[in-house]
PADORO-905091 format. One record per residue (C-alpha): residue in one letter; x, y, z. Coordinates in steps of 0.1 Angstrom, whole numbers, plus 5000, padded with zeros to 4 digits. Layout:
N
AXYZ ...
//
This chain:
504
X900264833825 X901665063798 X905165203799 X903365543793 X901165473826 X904665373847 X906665673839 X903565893846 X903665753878 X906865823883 X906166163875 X903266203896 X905266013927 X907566333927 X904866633923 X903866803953 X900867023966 X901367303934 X901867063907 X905967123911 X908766893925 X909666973959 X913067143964 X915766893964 X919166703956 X919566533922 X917566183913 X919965933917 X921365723887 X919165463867 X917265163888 X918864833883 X916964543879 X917064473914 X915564793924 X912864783897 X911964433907 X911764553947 X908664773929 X906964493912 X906964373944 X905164663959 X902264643932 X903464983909 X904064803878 X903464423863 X906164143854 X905964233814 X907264613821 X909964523836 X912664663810 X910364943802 X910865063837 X913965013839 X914165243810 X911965513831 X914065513856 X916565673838 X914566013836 X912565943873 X914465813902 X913765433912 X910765453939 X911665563969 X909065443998 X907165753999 X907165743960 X905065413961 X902565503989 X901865843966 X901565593937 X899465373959 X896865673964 X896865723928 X896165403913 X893365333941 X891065653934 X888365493957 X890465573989 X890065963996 X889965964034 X892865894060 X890765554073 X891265404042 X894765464040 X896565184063 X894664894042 X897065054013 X900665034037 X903064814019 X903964464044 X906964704059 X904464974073 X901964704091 X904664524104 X907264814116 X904865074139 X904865204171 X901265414189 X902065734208 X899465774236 X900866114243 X900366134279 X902966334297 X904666104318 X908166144326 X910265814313 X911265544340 X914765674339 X914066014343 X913766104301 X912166434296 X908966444278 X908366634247 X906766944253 X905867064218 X904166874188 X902266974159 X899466674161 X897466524193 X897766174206 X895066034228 X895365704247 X892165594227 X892965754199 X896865754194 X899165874171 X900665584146 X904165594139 X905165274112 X908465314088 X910165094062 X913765044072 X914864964036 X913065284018 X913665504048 X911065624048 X908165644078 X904865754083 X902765924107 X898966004112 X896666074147 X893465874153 X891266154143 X889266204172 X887266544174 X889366724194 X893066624176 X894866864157 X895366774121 X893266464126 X893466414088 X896966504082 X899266204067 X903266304078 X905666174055 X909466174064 X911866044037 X915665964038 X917265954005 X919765704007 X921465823976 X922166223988 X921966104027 X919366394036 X916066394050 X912166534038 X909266574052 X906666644037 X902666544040 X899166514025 X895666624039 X892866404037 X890466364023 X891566443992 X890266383951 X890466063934 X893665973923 X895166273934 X896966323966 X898666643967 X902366653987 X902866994008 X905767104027 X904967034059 X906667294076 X908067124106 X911167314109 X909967404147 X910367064157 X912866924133 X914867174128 X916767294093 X917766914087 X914366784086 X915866554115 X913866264132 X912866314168 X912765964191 X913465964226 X916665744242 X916265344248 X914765234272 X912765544281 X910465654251 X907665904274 X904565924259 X904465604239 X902365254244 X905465004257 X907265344270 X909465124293 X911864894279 X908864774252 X906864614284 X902864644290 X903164364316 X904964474348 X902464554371 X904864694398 X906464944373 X903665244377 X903665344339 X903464994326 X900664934347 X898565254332 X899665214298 X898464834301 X894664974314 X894665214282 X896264954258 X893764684265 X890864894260 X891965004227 X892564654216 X889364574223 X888364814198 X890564774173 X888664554146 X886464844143 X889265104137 X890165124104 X893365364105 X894665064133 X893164734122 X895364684089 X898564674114 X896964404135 X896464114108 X896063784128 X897063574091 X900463834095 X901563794125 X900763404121 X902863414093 X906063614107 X905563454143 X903963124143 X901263244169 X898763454175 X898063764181 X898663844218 X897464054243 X900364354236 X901364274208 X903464484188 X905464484228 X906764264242 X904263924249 X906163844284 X909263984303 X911863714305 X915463874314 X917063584303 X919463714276 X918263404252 X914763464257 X912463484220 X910763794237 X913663984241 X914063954203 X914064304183 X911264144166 X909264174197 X910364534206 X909364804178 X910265134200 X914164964201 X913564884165 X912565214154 X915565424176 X918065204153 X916165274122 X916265674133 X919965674146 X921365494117 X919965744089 X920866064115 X923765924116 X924565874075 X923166214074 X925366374097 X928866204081 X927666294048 X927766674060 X930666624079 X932866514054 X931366734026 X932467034048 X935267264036 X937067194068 X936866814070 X940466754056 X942366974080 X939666944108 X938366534101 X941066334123 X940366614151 X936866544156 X937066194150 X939366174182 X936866394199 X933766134193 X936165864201 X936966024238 X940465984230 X942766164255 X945466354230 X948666364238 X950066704244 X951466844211 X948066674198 X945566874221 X947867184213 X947367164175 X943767054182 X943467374200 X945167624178 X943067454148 X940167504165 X940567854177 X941167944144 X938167804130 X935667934156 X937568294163 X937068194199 X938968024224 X938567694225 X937267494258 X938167174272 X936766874292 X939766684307 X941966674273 X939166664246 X937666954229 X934267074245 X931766874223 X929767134213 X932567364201 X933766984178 X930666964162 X930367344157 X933667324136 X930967134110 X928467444118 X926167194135 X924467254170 X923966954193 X920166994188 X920966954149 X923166624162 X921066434187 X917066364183 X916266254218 X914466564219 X912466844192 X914867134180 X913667354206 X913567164237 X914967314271 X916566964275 X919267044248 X920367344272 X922367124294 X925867014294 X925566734329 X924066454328 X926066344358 X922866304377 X920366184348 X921765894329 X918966024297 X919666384297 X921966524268 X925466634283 X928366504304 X929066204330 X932666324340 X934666404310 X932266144291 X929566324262 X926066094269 X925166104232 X921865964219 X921865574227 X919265344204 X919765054222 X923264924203 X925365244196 X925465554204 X925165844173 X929065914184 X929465574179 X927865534145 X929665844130 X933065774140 X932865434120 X931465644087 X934465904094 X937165624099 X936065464066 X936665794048 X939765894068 X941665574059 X941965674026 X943965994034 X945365854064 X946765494056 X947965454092 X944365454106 X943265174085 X943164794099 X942764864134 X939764844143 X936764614137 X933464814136 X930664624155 X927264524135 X924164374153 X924464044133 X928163984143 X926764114177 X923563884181 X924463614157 X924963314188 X921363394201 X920063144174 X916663104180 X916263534186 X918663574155 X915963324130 X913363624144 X915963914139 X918663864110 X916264024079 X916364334105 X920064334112 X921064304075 X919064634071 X920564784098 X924264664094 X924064804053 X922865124073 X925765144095 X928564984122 X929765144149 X933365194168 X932765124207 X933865394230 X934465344266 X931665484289 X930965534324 X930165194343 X927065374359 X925065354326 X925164984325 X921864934340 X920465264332 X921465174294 X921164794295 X924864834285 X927064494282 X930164664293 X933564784275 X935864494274 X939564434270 X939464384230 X937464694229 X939864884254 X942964744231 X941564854200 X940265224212 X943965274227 X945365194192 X942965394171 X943665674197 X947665684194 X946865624158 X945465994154 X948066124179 X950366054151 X947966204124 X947266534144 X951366554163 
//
């Protein structure tokens, strides 16, 4: 392939439905090698060009993942229809995916359903949701049945990784050789200004195949037991369904697994509680999978606003305690009040001795429904503040915020790490007390899960770590919560008395 042809690509990678590039941040600086070589990979360009794109790269950002699929489309001008489509998915896509059934069916721990989307799911026919955790980038398409809305729409969401913000964008089918055209997809209805992801809270994930705890098997557990009579007659047909059959290779799954296919596979193939169990591996569970894909990149996104804000320097230690549930001693809470009344030109309200957490993430201009994506930017759900008596809704349990959980952290959790590591460098005397938590230093003595898991927790880990905050003992079982130990209960304390000296 020329180094005319590459850069072209490029080029055409970054156009969108008018022949323009979308609105957006900068391209990031030159590819390295590395990054170049990670295309080769994907089948853009061959060994020989390898400098040549490199040199490209300085005028066109290195590929991003929705860069290749576009450049996928256009090198393969015999696929024009959405069916053709998954055959194209790079080995991320097949293997990373979850089917929406869409079926309104309230989660097993009382989750609220989604009440408004822009494309039908069908239990024969559902929605595909498959994303590449390195690229950040995911995917989304219906099963084109007669009666689905935008049955031939492709949804493309892309986090840049560089500027830490999110796209969407999309291309209808069936389109002209060679040339697939990106729109906007306006989808600010569901996803709000941020172009934020939408997933709802492990374990409960209504309206989804495996929608309990990534389980198809429990025959006792109502939901399961439905899903499991839909989910076996669409496996029956799936050989014949091209926009499905690409992400059930047999030679794949041999290959990642060492078996074959089974009965519910992408869930879970059996139910063993048994914390060393191989099915309880993430490998096994793509709804948990995908929540830490989403949190993580919400979660990048939201510190990168945060501490770009004009009030992060006199406001940043503040909030941080907030997230943290620190209680503030009481010249603390009293400069933390004063600060914030001043920066909201309202009084500010209090839950036992923290700032309300609404009026905390206001001081950023951000609403919870801009923060947590358990829910689309207009749900009712985001209206309350208890979730005393819901252990899935948004709000409070006692003085204690229930942020969006994936599973490992919550979203408070994941943000307070990225503000720490920025804070330190202003405030020296928060630096070296706490360890952040990562899923491999987490899940590393499970060795025969880990062999299954560790590609997936290095992904996540570069993502982000998270600072554990004490929570409410009831949403151990609701949560599948390990509890809040001593170490974790020393540190917190520390970090806590740490910023009462920052904000006294």
């Amino acid at each position: 392939m020329h180094t005319a042809h590459i850069v072209s690509l490029l080029a055409l990678a970054a156009a969108c439905g008018n022949g323009s590039a979308p609105p957006g941040p900068a391209a990031p600086p030159r590819a390295s090698r590395a990054e170049v070589v990670a295309t080769l990979d994907a089948g853009i360009v061959d060994g020989s060009d390898v400098d040549a794109a490199i040199d490209a790269s300085a005028e066109r950002a290195a590929s991003r993942g929705r860069d290749v699929l576009v450049a996928e489309l256009t090198r393969h001008p015999e696929v024009t229809t959405l069916d053709a489509v998954p055959a194209l998915f790079s080995p991320a896509l097949k293997r990373n995916f979850v089917l929406k059934h869409g079926l309104s069916r309230r989660g097993e721990r009382g989750h609220l359903v989604e009440t408004r989307v822009s494309q039908s799911a069908d239990p024969d026919a559902p929605r595909v949701i498959a994303w590449d955790e390195e690229h950040g980038f995911v995917v989304s398409y219906n099963g084109g049945a007669p009666k689905q809305t935008h049955g031939q729409r492709l949804d493309l969401h892309q986090f840049d990784q560089q500027t830490s913000r999110f796209d969407l964008s999309s291309v209808d089918f069936p389109i002209a050789p060679g040339n697939p055209k990106l729109e906007s997809s306006g989808c600010d209805t569901c996803h709000g200004p941020r172009a934020r992801p939408i997933f709802s809270m492990y374990p409960d994930w209504p309206g989804f195949y495996g929608s309990d705890n990534d389980e198809l098997t429990r025959k006792e557990i109502p939901a399961q037991a439905a899903e499991l009579t839909d989910y076996t007659k669409l496996r029956a047909r799936i050989p014949s369904l091209p926009r499905y059959a690409p992400l059930f290779s047999e030679a794949d799954v041999r290959a990642r697994f060492g078996r074959s296919l089974w009965d519910t596979f992408p869930y879970r193939p059996d139910t063993h509680e048994d914390i060393h169990a191989v099915s309880r591996a993430f490998a096994f569970r793509p709804g948990l999978r995908l929540g830490l894909v989403l949190a993580r990149m919400q979660a990048r996104a939201l510190v990168a606003h945060v501490v770009g804000h004009p009030r992060f320097a006199k406001l940043g230690p503040a909030f941080l305690g907030t997230l943290l549930e620190c209680s503030p001693s009481p010249k603390a809470s009293s400069n933390v009040a004063r600060d914030a009344r001043e920066a909201l030109g309202e009084e500010p309200k209090f839950v036992g001795k923290k700032l309300h957490e609404r009026q905390a993430w206001r001081l950023f201009d951000l609403e919870i429904r801009d923060v947590d994506i358990r829910y689309g930017y207009g749900h009712e759900g985001f209206a309350s503040d208890d979730a005393g008596k819901n252990p899935m809704a948004v709000g409070y349990i006692g003085t204690y915020w229930n942020a969006y959980f994936d599973g490992s952290a919550t979203l408070d959790e994941l943000v307070a790490s990225g503000l720490l590591d920025v804070l330190v460098k202003t405030h020296p005397t928060l630096a070296g007390i706490v360890v952040p938590n990562g899923l491999r230093k987490k899940y590393a003595h499970l060795e025969e899960r880990f062999a299954l898991d560790a590609p997936f927790f290095e992904a996540m880990d570069r993502l982000g770590t998270w600072i554990p905050i004490p929570y409410p003992s009831a949403l151990d079982k609701a949560h599948h919560r390990e509890g809040f130990g001593k170490a974790y209960r020393d540190q917190h304390e520390k970090l806590c008395r740490a910023l009462d000296g920052v904000l006294e």
